[in-house]
Structure formats: C-alpha cells, structure tokens
BALOBA-1460 file (C-alpha; in Angstrom, 3 decimals):
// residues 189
<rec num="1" residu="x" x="27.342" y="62.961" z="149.621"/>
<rec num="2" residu="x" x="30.166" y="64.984" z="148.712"/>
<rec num="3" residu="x" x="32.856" y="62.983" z="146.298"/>
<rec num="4" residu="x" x="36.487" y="64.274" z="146.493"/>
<rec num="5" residu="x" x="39.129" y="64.646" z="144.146"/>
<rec num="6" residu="x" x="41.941" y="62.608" z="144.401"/>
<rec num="7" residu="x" x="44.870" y="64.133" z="145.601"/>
<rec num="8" residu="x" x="47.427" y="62.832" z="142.747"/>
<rec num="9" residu="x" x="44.681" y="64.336" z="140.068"/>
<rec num="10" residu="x" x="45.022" y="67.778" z="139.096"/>
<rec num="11" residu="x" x="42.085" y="70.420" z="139.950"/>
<rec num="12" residu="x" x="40.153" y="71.308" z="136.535"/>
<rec num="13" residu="x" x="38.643" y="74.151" z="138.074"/>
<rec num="14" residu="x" x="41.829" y="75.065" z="139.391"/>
<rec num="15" residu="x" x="43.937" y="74.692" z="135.697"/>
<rec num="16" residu="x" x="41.207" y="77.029" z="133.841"/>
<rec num="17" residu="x" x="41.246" y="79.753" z="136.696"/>
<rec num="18" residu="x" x="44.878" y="79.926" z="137.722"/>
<rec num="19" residu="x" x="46.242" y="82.083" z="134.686"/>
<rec num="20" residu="x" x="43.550" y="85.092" z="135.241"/>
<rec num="21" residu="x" x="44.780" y="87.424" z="137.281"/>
<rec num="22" residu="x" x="47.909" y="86.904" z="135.029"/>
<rec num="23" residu="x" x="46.394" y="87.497" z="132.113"/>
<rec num="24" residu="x" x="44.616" y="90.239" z="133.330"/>
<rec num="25" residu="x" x="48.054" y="92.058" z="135.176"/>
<rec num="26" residu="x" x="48.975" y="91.331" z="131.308"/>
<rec num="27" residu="x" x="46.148" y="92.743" z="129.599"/>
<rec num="28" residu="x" x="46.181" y="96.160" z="132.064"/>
<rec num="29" residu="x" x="50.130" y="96.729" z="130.608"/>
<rec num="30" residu="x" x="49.225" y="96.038" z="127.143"/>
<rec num="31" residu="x" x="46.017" y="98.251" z="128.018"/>
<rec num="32" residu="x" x="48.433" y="101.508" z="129.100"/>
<rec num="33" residu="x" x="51.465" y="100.902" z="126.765"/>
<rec num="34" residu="x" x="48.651" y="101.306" z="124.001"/>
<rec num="35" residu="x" x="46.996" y="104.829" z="125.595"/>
<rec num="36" residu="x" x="50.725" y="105.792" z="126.096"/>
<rec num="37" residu="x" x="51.718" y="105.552" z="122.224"/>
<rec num="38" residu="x" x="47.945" y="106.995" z="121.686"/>
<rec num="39" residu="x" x="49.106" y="110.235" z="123.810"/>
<rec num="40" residu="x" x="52.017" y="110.495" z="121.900"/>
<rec num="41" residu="x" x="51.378" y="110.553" z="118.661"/>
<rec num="42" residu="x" x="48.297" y="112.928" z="119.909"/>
<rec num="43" residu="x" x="51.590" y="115.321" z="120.734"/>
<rec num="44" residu="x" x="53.191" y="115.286" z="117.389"/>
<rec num="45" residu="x" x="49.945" y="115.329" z="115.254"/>
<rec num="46" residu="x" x="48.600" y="118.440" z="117.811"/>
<rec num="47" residu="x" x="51.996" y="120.573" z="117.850"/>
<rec num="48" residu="x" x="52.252" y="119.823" z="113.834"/>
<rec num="49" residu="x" x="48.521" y="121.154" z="113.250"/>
<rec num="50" residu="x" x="49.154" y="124.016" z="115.981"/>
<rec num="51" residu="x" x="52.498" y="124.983" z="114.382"/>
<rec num="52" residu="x" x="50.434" y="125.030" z="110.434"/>
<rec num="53" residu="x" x="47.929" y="126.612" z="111.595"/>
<rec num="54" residu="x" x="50.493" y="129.913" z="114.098"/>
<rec num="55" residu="x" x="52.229" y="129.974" z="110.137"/>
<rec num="56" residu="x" x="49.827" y="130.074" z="107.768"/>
<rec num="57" residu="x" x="46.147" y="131.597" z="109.440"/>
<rec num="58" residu="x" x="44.925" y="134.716" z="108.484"/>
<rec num="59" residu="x" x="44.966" y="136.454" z="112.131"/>
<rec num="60" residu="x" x="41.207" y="137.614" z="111.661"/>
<rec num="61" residu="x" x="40.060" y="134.115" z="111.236"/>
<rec num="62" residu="x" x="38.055" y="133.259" z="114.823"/>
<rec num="63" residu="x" x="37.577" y="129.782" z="113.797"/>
<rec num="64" residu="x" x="41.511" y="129.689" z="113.069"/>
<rec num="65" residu="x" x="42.456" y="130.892" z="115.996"/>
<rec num="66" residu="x" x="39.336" y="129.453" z="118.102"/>
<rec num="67" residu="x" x="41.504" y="126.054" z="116.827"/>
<rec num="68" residu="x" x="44.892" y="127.352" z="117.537"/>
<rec num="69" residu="x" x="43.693" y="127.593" z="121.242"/>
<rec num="70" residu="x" x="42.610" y="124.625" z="121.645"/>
<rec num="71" residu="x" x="45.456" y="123.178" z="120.022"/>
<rec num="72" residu="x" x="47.700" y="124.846" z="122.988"/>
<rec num="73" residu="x" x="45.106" y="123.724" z="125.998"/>
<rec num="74" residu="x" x="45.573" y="120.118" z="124.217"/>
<rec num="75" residu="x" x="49.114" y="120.184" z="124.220"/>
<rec num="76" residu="x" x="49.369" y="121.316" z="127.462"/>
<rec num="77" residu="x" x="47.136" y="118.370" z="129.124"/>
<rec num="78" residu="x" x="48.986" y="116.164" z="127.366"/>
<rec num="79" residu="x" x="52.264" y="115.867" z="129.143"/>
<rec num="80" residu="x" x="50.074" y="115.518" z="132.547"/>
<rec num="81" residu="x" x="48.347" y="112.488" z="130.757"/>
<rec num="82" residu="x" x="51.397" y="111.122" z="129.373"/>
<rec num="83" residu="x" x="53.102" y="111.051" z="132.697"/>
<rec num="84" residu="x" x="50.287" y="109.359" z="133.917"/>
<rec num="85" residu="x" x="49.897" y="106.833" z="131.836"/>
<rec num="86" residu="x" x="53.697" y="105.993" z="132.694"/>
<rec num="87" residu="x" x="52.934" y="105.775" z="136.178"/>
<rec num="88" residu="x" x="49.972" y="103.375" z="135.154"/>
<rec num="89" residu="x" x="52.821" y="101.493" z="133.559"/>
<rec num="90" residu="x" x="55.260" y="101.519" z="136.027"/>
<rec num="91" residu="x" x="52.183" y="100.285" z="138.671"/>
<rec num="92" residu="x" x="51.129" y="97.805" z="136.252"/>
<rec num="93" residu="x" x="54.471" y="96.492" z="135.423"/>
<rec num="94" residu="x" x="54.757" y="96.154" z="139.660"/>
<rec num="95" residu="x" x="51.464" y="93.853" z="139.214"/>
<rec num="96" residu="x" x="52.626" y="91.691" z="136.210"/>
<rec num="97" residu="x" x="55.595" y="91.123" z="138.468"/>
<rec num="98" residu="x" x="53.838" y="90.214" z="141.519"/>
<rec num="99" residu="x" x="51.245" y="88.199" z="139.737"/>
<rec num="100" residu="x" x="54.412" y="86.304" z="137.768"/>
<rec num="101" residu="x" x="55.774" y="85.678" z="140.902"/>
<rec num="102" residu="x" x="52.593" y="83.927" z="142.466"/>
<rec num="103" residu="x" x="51.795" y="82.003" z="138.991"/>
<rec num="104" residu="x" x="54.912" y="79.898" z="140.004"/>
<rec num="105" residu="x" x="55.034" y="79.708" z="143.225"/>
<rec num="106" residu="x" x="51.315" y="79.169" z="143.640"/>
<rec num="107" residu="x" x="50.357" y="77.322" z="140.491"/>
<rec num="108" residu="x" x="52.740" y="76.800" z="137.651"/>
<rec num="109" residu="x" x="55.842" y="75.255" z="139.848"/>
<rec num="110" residu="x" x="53.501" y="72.935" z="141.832"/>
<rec num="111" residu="x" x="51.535" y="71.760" z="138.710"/>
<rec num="112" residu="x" x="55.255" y="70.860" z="136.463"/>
<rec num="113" residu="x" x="56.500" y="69.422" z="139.753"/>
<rec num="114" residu="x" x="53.582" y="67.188" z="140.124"/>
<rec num="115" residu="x" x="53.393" y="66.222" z="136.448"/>
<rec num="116" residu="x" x="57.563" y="65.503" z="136.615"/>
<rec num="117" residu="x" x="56.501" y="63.208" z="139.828"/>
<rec num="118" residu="x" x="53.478" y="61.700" z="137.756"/>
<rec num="119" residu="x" x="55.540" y="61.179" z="135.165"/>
<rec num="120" residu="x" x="58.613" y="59.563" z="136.596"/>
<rec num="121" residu="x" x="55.982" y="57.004" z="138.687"/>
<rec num="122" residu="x" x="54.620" y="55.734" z="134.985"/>
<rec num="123" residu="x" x="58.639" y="55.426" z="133.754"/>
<rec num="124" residu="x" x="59.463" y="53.789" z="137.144"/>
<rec num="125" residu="x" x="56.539" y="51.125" z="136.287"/>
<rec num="126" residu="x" x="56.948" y="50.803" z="132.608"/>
<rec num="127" residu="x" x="61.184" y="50.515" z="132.689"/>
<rec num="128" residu="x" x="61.270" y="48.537" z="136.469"/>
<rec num="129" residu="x" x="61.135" y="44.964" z="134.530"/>
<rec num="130" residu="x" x="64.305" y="46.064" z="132.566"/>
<rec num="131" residu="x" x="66.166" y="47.911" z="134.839"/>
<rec num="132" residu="x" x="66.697" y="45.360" z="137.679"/>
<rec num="133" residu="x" x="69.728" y="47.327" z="139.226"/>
<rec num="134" residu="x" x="67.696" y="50.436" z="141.038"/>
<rec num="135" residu="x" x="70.665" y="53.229" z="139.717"/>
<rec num="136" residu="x" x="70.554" y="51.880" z="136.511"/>
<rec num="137" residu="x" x="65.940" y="52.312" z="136.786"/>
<rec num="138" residu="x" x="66.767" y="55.948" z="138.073"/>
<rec num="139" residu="x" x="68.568" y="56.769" z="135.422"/>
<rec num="140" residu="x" x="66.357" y="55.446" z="133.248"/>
<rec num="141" residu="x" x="63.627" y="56.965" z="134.713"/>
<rec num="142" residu="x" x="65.203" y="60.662" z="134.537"/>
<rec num="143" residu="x" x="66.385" y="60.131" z="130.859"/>
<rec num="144" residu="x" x="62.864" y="59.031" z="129.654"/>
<rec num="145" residu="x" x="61.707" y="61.781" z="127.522"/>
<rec num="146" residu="x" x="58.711" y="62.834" z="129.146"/>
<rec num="147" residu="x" x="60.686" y="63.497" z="132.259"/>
<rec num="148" residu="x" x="63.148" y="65.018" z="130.442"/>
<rec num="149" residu="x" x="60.541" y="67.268" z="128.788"/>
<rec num="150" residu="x" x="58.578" y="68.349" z="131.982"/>
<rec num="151" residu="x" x="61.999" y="68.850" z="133.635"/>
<rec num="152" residu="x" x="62.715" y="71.102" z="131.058"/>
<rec num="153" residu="x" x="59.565" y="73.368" z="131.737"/>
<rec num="154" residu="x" x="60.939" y="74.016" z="135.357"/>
<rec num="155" residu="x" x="63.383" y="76.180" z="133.791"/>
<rec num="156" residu="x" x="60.456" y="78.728" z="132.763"/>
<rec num="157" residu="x" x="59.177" y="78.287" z="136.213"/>
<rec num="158" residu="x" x="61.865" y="80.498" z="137.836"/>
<rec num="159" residu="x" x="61.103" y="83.837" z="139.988"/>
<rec num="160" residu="x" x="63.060" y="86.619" z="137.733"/>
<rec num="161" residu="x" x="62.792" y="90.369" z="138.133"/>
<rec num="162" residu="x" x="62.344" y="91.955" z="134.555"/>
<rec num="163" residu="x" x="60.960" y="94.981" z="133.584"/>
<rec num="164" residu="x" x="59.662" y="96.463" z="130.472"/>
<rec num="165" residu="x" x="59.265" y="94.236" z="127.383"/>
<rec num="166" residu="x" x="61.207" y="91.506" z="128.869"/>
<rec num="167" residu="x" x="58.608" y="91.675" z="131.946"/>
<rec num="168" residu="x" x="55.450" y="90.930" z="128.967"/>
<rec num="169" residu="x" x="57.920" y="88.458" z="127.276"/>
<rec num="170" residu="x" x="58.202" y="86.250" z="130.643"/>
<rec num="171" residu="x" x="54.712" y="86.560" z="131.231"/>
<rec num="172" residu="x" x="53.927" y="85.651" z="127.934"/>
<rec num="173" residu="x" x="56.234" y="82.968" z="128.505"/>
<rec num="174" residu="x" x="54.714" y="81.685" z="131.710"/>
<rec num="175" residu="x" x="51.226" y="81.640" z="130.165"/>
<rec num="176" residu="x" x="52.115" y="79.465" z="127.205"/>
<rec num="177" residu="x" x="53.922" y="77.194" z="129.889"/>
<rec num="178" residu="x" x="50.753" y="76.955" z="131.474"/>
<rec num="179" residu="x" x="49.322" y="76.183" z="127.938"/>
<rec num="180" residu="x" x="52.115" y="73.645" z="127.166"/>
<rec num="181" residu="x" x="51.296" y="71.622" z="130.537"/>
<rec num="182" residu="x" x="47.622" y="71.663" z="129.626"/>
<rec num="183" residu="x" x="48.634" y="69.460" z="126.198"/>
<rec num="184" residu="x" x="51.580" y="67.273" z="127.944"/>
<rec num="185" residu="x" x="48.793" y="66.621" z="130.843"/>
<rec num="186" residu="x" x="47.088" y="64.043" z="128.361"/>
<rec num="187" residu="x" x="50.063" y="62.100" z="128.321"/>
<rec num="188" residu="x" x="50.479" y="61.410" z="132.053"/>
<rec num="189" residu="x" x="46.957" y="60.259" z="131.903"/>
C-alpha cells in the first residue's frame, strides 16, 4: 500500500534535489571563468619567456630556438582557446540564467509562498483569541515576524536578467535562499 504525502507538507526529496541543476549551471561558470584566467596568464607568462628567450639566445642554440617555436605555436593557439572559453562563458552564463529563472518559478517561489501561507495559518490560530475584530487578526497576522520574515525572502525570489558577476551573485543568492528556507522550515513545523 502506497502512503502519500500530504499536500500542505513539503517534498524532502524534492528540497534536497531542487538546487542541482543550479548549482551545477553555477559550478560550469565558475568552471570556465577559472580556465579563462588560466589561458591568460598562459599569454603573458608565454610572450614574456618567448620575448627573453628572441633577446638573449645564442642563435646556434637548437634547444633555444626548438623553445622559441614552441613558444610562438603556443601563443598562437591561445587566442583560439581564449575565445572559446568566452563563448563557454557566455553559453554558461545563458544556463545560470535559465536555470535561475526555473529555481523560482519552479521551486523557490512556490516553497516561500507555501511557508508564508503555513505560516500565516499558525499566526491566524495562535493571535485569533486576541484579535476578535478580523482586520485587526489580519494585521496581526501579516505583522507577526515570521510572516514578516518569509515575506521578506519573496523579494530574492524575483526573475532578473543579470549578467556577469552579478548573474553568480543572484545565483549565489538564490541558493542560500534555498538554504535559509531549509532552517526557517523547522519553525513552521
């Protein structure tokens, strides 16, 4: 016999899975930004050792210029590399964006909403005895401060359309949302 979940509880399976493919759109830009600064410091350190080397090598020396050559097929790879890794970028900053975007819509947004809803049911039932008057409860209700709190995590819950660092910062952001609901879920329990 197959027991089911109740609706008003959240999924387990659901709050431990939802941030991969987040993470991992997250992980991929981290991933390229760090080849990228790789590449480039490849370029200075190559064209500094290339330019010692043109300066100071005794032209008879094979192994000197053996090095000097390979040096210049280096350098020239590189730029072909480094533009690829900004494409990678660019692609994987297209990904983190997407991915952001279905985070909240699909699984962050829901989960605050439901915890705001959770939340204001306990208020309603703990402040209904002294707020006869049903304005004067709401009120009450919305100014309790875990209402106020969750409410305020619905303002990290919001489609944007960085790019760059900001892009990683909002993801980041979303994440430790995620992270925060995990601790405030103890309290709705």
């Amino acid at each position: 016999m197959e027991t089911r979940r109740p609706s008003n509880q959240p999924n387990n399976r659901m709050k431990s899975t939802a941030p991969e493919s987040l993470k991992a759109a997250l992980d991929q830009i981290f991933s390229a930004k760090s080849e990228l600064a790789s590449l480039n410091e490849l370029v200075s350190v190559t064209s500094a050792r290339r330019l010692s080397l043109e300066c100071s090598c005794d032209l008879g020396d094979e192994k000197a210029l053996a090095e000097i050559t390979r040096l210049q097929v280096v350098e020239a790879l590189l730029p072909r590399r480094i533009a690829n890794r900004e494409e990678a970028i660019n692609y994987n900053e297209a990904t983190l964006l997407k991915a952001g975007h279905d985070f909240i819509s699909q699984h962050l947004g829901p989960r605050i909403r439901s915890m705001v809803e959770r939340a204001k049911k306990s208020a309603r039932a703990r402040l209904e005895t002294d707020f006869p008057d049903a304005l004067a409860l709401d009120l009450a209700v919305d100014g309790s401060a875990l209402v106020r709190e969750l409410d305020g995590f619905l303002r990290y819950a919001t489609l944007s359309n960085y790019t760059g660092d900001d892009l990683t910062r909002y993801a980041e952001r979303l994440l430790r949302t995620w992270s925060d609901c995990d601790a405030r879920e103890a309290k709705l329990s």
